[in-house]
Each structure stands twice: as C-alpha cells, then as structure tokens.
C-alpha positions in Angstrom: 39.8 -18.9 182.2 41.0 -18.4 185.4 42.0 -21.5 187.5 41.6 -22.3 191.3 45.1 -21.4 191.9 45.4 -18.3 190.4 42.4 -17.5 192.7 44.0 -18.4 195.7 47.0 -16.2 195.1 45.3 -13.1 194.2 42.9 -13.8 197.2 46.3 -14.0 199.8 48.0 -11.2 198.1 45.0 -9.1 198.2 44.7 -10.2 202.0 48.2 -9.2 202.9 47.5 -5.7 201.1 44.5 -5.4 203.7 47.0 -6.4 206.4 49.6 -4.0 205.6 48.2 -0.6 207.4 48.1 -3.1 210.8 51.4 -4.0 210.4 52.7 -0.5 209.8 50.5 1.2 212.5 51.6 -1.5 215.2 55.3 -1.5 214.3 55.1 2.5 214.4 53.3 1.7 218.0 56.2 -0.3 218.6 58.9 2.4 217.7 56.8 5.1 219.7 56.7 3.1 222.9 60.3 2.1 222.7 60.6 6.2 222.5 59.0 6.9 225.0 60.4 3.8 227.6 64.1 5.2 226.5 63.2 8.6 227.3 62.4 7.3 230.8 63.9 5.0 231.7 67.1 5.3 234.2 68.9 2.3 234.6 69.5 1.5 238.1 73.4 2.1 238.7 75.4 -0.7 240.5 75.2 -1.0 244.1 79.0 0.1 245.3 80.4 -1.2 249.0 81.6 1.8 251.1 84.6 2.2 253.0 83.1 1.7 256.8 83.8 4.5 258.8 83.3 2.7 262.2 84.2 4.1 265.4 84.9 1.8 268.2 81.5 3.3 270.4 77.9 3.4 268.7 74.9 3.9 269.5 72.4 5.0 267.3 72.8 8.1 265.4 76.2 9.0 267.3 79.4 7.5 267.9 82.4 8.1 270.5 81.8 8.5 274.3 79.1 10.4 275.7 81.4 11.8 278.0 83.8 13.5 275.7 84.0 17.2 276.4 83.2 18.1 272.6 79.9 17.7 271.4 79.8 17.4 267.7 77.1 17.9 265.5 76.8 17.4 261.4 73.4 18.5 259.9 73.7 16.4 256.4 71.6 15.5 253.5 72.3 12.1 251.9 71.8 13.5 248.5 74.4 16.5 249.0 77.1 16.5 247.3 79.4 18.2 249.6 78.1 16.1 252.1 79.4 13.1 250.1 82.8 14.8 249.6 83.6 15.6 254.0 82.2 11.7 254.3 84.8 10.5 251.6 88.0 13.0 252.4 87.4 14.4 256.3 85.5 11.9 258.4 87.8 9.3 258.9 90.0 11.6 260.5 87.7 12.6 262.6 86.8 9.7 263.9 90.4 7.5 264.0 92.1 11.6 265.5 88.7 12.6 268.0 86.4 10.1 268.3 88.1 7.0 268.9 90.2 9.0 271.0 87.8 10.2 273.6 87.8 13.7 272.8 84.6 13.8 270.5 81.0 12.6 270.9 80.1 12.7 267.3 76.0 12.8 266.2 74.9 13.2 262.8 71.4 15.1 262.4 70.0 14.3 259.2 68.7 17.4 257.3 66.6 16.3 253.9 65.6 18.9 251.9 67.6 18.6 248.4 64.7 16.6 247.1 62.2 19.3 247.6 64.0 21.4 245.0 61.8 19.2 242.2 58.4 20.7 241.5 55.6 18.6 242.4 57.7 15.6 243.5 56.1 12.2 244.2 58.9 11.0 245.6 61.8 13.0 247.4 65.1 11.0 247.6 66.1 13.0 250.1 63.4 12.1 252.7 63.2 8.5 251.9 66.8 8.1 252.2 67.3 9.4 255.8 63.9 7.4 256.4 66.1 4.1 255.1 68.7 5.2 257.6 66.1 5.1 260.6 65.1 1.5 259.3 68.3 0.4 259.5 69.4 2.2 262.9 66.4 0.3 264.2 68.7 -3.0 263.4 71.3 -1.2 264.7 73.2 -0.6 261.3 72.8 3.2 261.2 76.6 4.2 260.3 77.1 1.1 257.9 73.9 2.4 256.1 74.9 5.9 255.7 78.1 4.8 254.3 76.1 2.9 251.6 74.1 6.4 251.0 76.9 8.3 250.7 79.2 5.9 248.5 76.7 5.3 246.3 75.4 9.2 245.4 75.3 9.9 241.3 73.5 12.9 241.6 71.4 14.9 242.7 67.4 13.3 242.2 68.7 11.3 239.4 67.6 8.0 241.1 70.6 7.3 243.6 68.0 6.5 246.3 65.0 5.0 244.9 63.1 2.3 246.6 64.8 -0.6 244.4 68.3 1.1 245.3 67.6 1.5 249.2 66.1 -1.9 249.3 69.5 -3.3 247.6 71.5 -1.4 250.4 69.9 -3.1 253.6 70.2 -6.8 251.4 74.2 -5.7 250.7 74.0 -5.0 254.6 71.8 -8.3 255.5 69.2 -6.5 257.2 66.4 -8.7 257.8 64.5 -8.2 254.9 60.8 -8.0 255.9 61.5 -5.9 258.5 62.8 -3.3 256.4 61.0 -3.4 253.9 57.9 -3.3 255.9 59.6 0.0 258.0 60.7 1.9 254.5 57.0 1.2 252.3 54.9 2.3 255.3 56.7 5.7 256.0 57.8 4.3 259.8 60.1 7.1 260.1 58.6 9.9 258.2 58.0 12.3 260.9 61.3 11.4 262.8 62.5 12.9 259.7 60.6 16.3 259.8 61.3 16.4 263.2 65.1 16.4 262.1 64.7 19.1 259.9 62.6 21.5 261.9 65.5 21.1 264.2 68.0 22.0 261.8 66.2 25.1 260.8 65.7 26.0 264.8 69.8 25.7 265.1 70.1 28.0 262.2 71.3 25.6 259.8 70.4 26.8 255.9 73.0 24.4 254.2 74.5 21.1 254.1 76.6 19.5 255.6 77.0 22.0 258.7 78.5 21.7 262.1 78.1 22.8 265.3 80.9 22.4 267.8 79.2 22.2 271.5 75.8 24.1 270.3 77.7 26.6 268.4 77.9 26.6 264.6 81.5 25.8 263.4 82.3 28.6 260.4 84.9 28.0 258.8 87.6 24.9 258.6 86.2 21.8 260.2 89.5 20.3 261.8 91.1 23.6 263.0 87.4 24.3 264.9 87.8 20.7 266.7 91.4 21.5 267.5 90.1 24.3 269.2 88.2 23.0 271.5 89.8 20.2 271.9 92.7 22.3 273.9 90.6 25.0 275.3 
C-alpha cells in the first residue's frame, strides 16, 4: 500500500519532469539572446578631452583675422582618419606660426561623406557629427567641439559619433543641454551640411582633408604651400 507521502513525491517529481523542457527551452532562449546582444553590442568607448587648438580670433567656423592676406581653407570629414592625424601633428602650427600671427585667416569647411560608404545606412556618423559641430557653433563652441570629434575618432563607422557619444561631448563642453539636444535630434543643421559638401565637390575637392590656399587647391606639403604665400 502506498502511503500519502510516497504520493506526494512521485506527484512533484513527475511535475518537475513536466517542467524540465521549459527550463531547458528558456535557458537556451537565454544563451541565444545573450548571442545575439554580444554580437551587437559596441560598447561606448570613453569620452577623451582634446588638446584645444585655440587661436586668439574666432568666430564661427574660422579663426585669425579676416584681414590676413592668406585665405585658408580645410575641407575635412570628422570621421577621417587623416583628418584626425593633420588636427593632432600639423594644426597647432598653423595656428601658434600663421594664424595667431596675422598672416592666415583660417576656415574649416566640413565635408561628410565617409559615412555614406555603409550600404543602406540609418545613421551616417559623418553627417551627424558635422551637424553636432553646427549645434555647438551656435553656442559659440565650434573649435572646442571639433577638437572633441577629432580626439575622440576609433574608426571609421564603428560608433565614435553616435548620438550617446555627441551628446557626452557638448555635456564634457557644458553646452546648455536642451538646447543641444533639441538642435542635434531635430536635424537643425542638416542641410547646412549638404550645402557644405555640394561646395566641396564645386571646389573640386574628392578627398579629405584638403586645402585650398586663397581659392586655389594646395597639392602637395601643407606648411611649405603657406610659406609660399606668406612671402609672395
């Protein structure tokens, strides 16, 4: 005879058998997801704090005097690389040798197309990134921005500039908040941005970063081009 106990336990052991396909079939949901989250996921890289490369004259999108007999003109692309490397190695002698000087007017010209070389992208880095530029220029922390950009590249479309990151840069720069936020999510200065690069392409310009010294495109070595006219 069988007693009430015995019942019991081959009632809960049969129960847990029934159980057991669940609890394999959600762990194994469990496993998959955590697959597929690792697969996607791209951790967001720490912000870094550029070097400013201040000049003693701003305003806007150029620095130096107006006045200065050379005009120049970089054509860049936030994501580019080489772009990254002249900001880094080169530009702080141009400015501290030709623009604090008098001698150069210096205007960078953003030219964003190094996102548009993903297929069917959502979201081009590129674009946004000289958009986050404009917001901040409209506080009038253009240069300081752009240092951020550049300091903090790791990549080319790899995440460098997504919302979360461009959002941390104006905070590390203490942009008022709203204001920038509100400018970057509702594309403000989306077509200020396509206006920039049909410009590029009407000055000829195919690759970045590029220079023209007084309208005419600098081939060549950078410093000994400025020299140049400098002393003409």
């Amino acid at each position: 005879m069988v007693n009430n106990k015995e019942v019991k336990r081959r009632k809960s052991k049969k129960k847990r058998r029934d159980l057991t396909p669940f609890i394999i079939i959600g762990v194994l949901a469990v496993v998959v997801l955590g697959v597929i989250f690792l697969s996607t996921y791209k951790p967001v890289a720490e912000v870094i704090k550029p070097t400013f490369h201040s000049a003693t004259i701003t305003e806007g999108l150029s620095m130096g005097d107006p006045n200065a007999p050379v005009k120049l003109v970089e054509f860049g692309d936030f994501q580019c690389p080489g772009c990254g490397s002249y900001w880094s190695n080169t530009e702080p002698d141009v400015i501290q040798s030709y623009v604090n000087t008098g001698k150069v007017f210096y205007s960078f010209s953003p030219f964003s197309f190094v996102g548009s070389f993903v297929k069917d992208n959502p979201y081009d880095e590129s674009i946004k990134a000289a958009e986050a530029a404009y917001c901040a220029n409209d506080q009038g922390k253009f240069w300081e921005y752009r240092d951020y950009l550049f300091a903090n590249q790791i990549g080319e479309n790899q995440g460098a500039f997504s919302e979360k990151r461009l959002l941390a840069f104006a905070e590390n720069l203490s942009l008022e908040m709203d204001t920038f936020t509100t400018c970057l999510k509702s594309a403000q200065h989306y077509q200020d941005v396509m206006d920039d690069n049909e410009f590029a392409t009407n000055s000829g310009i195919n690759q970045t970063p590029s220079f023209t010294i007084n309208g005419v495109l600098v081939e060549g070595d950078l410093i000994s081009a400025l020299e140049a006219a400098v002393n003409k």
